[in-house]
N, CA, C and O atoms as CSV, one atom per row, in Angstrom:
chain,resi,resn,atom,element,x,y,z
A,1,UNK,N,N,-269.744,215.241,38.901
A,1,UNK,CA,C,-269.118,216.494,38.543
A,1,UNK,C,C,-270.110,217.337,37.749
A,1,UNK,O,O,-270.746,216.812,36.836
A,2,UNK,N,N,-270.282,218.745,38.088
A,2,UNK,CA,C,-271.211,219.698,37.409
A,2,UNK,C,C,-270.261,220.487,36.702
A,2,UNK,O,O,-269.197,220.952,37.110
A,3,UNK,N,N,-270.888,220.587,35.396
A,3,UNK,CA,C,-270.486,221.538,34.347
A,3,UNK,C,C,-271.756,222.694,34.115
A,3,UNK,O,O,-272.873,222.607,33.604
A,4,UNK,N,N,-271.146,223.586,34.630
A,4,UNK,CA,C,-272.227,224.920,33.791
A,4,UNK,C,C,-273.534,224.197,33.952
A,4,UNK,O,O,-274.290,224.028,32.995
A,5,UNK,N,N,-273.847,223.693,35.388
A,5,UNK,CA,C,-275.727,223.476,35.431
A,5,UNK,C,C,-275.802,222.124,34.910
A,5,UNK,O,O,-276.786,221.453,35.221
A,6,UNK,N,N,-274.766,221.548,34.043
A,6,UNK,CA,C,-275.528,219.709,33.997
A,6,UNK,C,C,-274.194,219.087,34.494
A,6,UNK,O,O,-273.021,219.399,34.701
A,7,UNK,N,N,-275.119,217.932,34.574
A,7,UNK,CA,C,-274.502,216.840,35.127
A,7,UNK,C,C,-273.470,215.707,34.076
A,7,UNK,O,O,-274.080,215.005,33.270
A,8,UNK,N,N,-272.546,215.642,34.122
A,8,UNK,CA,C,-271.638,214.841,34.248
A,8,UNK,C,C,-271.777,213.138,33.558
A,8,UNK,O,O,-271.380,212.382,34.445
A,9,UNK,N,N,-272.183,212.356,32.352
A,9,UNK,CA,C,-271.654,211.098,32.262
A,9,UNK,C,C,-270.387,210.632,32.617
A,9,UNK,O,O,-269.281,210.985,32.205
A,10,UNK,N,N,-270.721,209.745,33.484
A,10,UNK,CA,C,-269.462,208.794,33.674
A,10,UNK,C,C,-269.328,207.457,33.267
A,10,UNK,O,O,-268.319,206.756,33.183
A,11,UNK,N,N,-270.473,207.222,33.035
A,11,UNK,CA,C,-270.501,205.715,32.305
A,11,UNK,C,C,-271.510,205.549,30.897
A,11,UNK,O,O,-272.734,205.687,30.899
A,12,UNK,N,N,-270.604,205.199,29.642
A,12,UNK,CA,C,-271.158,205.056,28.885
A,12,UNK,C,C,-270.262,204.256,27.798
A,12,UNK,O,O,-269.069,204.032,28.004
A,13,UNK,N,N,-270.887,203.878,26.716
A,13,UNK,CA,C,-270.447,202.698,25.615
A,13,UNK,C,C,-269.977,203.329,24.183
A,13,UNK,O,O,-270.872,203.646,23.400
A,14,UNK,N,N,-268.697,203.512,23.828
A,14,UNK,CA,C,-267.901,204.186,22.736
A,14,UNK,C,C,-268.102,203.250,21.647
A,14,UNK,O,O,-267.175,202.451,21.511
A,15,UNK,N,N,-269.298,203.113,20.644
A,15,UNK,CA,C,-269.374,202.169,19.406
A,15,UNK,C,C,-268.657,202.552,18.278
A,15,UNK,O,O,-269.091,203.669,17.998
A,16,UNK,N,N,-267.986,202.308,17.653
A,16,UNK,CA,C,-267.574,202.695,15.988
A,16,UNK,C,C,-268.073,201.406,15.101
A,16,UNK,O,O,-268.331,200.271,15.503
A,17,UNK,N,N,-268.120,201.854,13.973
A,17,UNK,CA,C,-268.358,201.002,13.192
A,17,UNK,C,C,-267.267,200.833,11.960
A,17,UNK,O,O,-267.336,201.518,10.939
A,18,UNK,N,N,-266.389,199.965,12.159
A,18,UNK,CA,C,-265.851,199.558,11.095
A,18,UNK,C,C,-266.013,199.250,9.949
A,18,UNK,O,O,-267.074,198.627,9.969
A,19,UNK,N,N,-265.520,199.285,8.566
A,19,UNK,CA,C,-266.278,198.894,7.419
A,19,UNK,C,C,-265.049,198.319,6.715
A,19,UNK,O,O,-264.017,198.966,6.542
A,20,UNK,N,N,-265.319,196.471,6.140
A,20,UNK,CA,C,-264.194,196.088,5.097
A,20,UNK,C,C,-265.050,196.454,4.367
A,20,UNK,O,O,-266.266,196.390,4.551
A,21,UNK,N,N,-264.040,197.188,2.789
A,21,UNK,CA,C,-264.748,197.174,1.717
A,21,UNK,C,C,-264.074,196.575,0.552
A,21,UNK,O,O,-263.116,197.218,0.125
A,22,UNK,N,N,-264.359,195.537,-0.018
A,22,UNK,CA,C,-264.098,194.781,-0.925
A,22,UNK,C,C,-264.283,195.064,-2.377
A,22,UNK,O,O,-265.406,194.745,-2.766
A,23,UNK,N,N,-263.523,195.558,-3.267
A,23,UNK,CA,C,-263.527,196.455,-4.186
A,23,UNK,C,C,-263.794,195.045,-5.532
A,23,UNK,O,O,-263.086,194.051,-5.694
A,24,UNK,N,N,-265.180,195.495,-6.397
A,24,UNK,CA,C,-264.979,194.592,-7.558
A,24,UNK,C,C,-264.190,194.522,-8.793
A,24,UNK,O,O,-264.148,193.505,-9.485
A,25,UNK,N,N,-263.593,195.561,-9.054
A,25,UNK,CA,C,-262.520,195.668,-9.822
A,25,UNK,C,C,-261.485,195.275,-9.635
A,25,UNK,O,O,-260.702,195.241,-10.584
A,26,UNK,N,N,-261.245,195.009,-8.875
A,26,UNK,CA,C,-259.601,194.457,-8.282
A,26,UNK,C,C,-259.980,192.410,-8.085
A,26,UNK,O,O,-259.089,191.566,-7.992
A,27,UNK,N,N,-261.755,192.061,-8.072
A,27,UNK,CA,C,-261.422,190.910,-8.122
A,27,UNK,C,C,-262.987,190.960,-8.907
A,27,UNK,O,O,-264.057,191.193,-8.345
A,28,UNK,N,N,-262.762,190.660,-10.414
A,28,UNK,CA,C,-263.915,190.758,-11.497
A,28,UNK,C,C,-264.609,189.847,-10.917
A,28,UNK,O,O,-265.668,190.349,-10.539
A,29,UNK,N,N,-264.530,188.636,-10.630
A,29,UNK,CA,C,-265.546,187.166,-10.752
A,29,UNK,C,C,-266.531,187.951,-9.512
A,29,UNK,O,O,-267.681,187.542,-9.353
A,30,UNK,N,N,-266.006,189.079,-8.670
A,30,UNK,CA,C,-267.301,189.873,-7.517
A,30,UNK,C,C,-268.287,190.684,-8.183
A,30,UNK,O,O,-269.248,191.264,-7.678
A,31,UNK,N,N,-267.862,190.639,-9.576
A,31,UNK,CA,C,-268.982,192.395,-10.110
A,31,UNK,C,C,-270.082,191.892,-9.963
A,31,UNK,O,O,-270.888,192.636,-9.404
A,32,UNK,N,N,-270.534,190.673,-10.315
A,32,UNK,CA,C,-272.136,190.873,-10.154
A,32,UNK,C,C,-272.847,190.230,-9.529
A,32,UNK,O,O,-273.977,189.883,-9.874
A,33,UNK,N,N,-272.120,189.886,-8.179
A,33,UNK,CA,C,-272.438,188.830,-7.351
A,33,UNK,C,C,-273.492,189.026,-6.594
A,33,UNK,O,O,-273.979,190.150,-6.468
A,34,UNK,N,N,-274.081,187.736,-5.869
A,34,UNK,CA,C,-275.481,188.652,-5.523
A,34,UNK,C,C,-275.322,187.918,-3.634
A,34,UNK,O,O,-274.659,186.997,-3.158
A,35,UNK,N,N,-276.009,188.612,-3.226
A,35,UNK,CA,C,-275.779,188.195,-1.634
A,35,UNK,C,C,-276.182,187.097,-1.261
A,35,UNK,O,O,-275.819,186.768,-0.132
A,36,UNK,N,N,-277.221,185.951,-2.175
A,36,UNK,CA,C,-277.191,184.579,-1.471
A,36,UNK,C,C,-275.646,183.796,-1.747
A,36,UNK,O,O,-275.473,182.736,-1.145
A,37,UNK,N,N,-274.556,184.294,-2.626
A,37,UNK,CA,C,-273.237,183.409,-2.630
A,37,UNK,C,C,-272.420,184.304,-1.503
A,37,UNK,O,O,-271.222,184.071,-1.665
A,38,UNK,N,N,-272.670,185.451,-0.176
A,38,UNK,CA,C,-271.724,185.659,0.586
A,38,UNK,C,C,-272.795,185.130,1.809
A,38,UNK,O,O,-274.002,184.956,1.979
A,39,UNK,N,N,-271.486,184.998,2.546
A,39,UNK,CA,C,-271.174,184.571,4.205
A,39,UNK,C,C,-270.280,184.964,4.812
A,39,UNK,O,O,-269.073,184.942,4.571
A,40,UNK,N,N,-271.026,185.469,5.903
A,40,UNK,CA,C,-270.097,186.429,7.266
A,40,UNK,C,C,-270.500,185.732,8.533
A,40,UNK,O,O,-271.687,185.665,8.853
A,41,UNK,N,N,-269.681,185.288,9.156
A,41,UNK,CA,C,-270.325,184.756,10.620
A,41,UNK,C,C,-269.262,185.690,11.079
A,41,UNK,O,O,-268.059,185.711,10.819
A,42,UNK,N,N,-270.071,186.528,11.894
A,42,UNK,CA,C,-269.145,187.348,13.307
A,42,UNK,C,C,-269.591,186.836,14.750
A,42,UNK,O,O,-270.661,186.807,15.359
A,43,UNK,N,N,-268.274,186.445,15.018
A,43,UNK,CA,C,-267.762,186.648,16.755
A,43,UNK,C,C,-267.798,187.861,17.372
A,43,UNK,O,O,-268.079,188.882,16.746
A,44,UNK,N,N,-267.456,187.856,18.930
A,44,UNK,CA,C,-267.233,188.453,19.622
A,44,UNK,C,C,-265.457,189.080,19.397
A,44,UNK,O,O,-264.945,190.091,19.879
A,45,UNK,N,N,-265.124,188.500,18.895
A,45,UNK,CA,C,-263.509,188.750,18.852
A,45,UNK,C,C,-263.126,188.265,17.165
A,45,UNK,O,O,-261.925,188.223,16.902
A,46,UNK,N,N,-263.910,187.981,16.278
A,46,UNK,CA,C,-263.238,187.387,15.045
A,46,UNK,C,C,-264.874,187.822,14.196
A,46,UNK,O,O,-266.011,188.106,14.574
A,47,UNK,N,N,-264.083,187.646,12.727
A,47,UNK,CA,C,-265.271,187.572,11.592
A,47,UNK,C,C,-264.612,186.740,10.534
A,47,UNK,O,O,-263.389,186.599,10.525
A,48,UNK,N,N,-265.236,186.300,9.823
A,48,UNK,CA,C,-264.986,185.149,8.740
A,48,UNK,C,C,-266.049,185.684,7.547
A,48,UNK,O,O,-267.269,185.631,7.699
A,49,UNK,N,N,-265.440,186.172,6.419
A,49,UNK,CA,C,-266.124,186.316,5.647
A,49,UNK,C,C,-265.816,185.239,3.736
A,49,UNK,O,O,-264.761,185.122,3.112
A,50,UNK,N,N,-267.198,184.693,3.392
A,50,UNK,CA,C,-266.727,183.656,2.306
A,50,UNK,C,C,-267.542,184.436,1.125
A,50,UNK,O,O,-268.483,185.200,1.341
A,51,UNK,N,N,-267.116,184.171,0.082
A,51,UNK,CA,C,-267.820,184.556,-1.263
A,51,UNK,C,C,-267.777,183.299,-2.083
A,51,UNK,O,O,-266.703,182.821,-2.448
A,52,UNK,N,N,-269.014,182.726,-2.392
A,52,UNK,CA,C,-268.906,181.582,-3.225
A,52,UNK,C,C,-269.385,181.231,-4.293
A,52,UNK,O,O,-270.221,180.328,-4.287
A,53,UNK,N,N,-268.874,182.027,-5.865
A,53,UNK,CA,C,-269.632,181.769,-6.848
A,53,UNK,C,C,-269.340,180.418,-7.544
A,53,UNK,O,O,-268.398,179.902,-8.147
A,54,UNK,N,N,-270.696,180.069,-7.144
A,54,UNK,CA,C,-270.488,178.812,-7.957
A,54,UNK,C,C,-270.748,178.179,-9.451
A,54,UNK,O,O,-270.659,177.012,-9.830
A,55,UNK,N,N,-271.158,179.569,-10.271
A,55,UNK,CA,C,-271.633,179.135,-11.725
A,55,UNK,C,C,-270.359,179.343,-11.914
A,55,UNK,O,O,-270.034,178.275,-12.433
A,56,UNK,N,N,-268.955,180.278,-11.827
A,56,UNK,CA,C,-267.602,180.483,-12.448
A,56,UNK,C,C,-266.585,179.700,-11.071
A,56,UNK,O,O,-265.433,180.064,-10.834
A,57,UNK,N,N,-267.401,178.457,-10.195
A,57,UNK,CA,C,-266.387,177.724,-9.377
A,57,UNK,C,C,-265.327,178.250,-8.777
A,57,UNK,O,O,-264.337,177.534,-8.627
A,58,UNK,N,N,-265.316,179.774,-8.254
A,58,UNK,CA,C,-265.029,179.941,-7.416
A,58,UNK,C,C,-264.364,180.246,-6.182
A,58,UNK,O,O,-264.249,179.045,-5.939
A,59,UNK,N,N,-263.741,180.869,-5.033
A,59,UNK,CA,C,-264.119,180.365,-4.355
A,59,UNK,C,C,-263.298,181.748,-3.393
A,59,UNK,O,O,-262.071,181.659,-3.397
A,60,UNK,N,N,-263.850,182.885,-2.659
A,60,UNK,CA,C,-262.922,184.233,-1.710
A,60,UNK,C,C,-263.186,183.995,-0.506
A,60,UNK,O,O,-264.215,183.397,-0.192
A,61,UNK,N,N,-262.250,184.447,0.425
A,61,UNK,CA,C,-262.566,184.237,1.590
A,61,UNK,C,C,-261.341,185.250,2.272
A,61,UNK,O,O,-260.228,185.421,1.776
A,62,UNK,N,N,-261.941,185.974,3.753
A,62,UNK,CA,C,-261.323,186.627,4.080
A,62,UNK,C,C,-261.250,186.404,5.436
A,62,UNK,O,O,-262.436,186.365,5.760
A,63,UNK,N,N,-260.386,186.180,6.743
A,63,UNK,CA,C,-260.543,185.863,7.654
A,63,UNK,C,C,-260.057,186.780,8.825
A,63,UNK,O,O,-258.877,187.081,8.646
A,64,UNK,N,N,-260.551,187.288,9.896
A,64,UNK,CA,C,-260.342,188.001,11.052
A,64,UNK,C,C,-260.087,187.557,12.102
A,64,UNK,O,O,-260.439,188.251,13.056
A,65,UNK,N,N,-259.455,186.377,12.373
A,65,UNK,CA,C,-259.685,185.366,13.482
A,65,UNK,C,C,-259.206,186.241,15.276
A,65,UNK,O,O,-259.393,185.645,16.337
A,66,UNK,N,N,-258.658,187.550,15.207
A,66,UNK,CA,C,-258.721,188.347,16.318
A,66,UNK,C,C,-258.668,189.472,16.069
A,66,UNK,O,O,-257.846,189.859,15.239
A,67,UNK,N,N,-259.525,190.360,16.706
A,67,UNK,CA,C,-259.824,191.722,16.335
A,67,UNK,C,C,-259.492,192.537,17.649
A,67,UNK,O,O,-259.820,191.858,18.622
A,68,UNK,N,N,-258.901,193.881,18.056
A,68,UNK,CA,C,-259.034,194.511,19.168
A,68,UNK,C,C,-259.969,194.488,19.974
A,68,UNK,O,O,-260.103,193.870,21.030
A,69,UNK,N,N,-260.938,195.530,19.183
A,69,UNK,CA,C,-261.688,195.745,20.144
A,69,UNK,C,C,-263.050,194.550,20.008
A,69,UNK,O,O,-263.080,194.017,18.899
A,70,UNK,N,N,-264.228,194.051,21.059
A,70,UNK,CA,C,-264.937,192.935,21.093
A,70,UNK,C,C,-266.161,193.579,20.042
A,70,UNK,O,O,-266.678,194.690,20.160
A,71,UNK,N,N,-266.380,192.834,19.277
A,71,UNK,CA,C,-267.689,192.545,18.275
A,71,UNK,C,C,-268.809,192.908,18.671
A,71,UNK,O,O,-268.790,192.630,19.870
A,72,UNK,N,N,-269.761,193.345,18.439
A,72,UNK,CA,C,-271.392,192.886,18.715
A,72,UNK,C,C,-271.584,192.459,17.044
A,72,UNK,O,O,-271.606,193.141,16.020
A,73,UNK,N,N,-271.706,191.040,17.295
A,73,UNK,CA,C,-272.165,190.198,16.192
A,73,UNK,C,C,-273.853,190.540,16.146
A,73,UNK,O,O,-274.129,190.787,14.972
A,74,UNK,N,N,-274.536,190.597,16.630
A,74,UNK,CA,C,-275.715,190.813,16.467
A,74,UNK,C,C,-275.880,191.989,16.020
A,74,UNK,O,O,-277.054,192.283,16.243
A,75,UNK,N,N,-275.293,192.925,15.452
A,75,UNK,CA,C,-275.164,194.538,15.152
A,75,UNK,C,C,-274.197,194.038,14.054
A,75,UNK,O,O,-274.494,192.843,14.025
A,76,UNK,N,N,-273.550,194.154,13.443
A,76,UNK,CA,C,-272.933,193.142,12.767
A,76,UNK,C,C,-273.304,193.445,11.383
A,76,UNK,O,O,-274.389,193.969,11.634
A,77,UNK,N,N,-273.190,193.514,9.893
A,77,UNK,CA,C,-273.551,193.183,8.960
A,77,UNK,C,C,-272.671,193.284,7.781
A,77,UNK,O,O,-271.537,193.763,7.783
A,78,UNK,N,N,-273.325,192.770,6.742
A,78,UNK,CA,C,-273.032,192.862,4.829
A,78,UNK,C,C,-273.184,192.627,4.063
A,78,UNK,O,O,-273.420,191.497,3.636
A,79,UNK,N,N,-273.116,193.646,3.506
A,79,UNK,CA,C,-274.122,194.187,1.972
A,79,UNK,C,C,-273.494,195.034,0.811
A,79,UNK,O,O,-272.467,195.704,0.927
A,80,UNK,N,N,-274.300,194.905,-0.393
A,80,UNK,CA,C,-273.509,195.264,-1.295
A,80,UNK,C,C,-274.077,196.356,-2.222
A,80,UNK,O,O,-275.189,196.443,-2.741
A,81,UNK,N,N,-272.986,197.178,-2.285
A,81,UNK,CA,C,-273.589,198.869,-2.891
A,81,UNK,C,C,-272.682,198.975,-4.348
A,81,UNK,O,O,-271.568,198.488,-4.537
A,82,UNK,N,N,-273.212,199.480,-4.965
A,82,UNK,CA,C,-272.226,199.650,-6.453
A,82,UNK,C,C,-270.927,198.851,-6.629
A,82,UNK,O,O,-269.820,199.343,-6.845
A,83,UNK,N,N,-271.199,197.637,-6.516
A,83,UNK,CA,C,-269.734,196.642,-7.346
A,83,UNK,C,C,-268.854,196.512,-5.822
A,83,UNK,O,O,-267.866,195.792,-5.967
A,84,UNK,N,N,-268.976,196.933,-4.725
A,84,UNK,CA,C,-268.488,196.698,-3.521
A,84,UNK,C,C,-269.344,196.431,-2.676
A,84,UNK,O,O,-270.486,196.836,-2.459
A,85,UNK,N,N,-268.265,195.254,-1.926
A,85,UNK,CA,C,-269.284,194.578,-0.750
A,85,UNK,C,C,-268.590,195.003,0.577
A,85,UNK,O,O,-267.376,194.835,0.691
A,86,UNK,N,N,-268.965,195.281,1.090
A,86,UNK,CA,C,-269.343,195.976,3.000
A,86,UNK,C,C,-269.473,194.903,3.762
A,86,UNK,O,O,-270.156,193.890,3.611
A,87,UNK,N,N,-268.562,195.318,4.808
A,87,UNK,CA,C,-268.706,194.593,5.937
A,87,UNK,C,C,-268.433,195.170,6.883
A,87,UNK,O,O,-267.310,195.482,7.280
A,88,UNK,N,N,-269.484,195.381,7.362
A,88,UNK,CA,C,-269.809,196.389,8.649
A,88,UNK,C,C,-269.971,196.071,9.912
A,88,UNK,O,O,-271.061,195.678,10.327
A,89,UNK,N,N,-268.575,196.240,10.929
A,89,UNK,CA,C,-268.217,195.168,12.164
A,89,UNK,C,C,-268.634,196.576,13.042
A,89,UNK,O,O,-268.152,197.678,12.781
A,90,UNK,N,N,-269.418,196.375,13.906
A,90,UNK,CA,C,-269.663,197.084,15.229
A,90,UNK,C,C,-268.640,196.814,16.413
A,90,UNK,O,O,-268.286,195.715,16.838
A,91,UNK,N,N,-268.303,197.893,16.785
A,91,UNK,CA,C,-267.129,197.688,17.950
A,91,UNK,C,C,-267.191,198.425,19.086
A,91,UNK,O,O,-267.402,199.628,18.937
A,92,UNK,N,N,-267.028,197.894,20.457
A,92,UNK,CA,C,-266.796,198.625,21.443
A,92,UNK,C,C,-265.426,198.938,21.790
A,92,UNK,O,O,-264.557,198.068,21.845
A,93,UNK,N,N,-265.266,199.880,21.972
A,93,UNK,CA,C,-264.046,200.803,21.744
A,93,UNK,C,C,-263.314,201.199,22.932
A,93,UNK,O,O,-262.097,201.065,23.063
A,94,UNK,N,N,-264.344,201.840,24.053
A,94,UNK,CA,C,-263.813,201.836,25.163
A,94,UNK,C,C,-265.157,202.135,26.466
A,94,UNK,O,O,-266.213,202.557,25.995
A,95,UNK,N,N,-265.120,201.957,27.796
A,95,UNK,CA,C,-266.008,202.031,28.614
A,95,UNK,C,C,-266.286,203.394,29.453
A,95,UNK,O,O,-267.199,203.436,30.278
């Protein structure tokens, strides 16, 4: 299909990027946590995220075990900006 002289996509990949954000005020033992005590393993369809301080024992965890739309775990990440930690799920949305 031509529009006004160009051509037409018909096939292409709708990404969003989702973001959990995990607020440190609402759970103190996170304020000053540092990124070797978190863990995120993302799926294609799920994410699992753990926080594990172990000098104040411990122990958050948040689980996604099915999500709508499919993951790119390899795109995937999280990290932590002023007293909140990010978790930034890449998603395909539609084709």
């Amino acid at each position: 299909m031509m529009v006004c002289g160009w051509s037409t996509l018909t096939s292409f990949q709708w990404i969003e990027i989702f973001r959990v954000i995990i607020d440190s005020e609402k759970y103190p033992a996170l304020k000053d946590i540092s990124i070797d005590d978190l863990k995120c393993t993302f799926e294609e369809e799920a994410f699992y995220f753990e926080a594990n301080i172990s000098k104040l024992n411990e122990k958050y965890a948040l689980a996604m075990p099915r999500t709508r739309e499919k993951i790119f775990p390899d795109k995937s990440k999280y990290y932590i900006r002023k007293n909140k930690i990010y978790i930034a799920l890449y998603k395909q949305v539609r084709t």
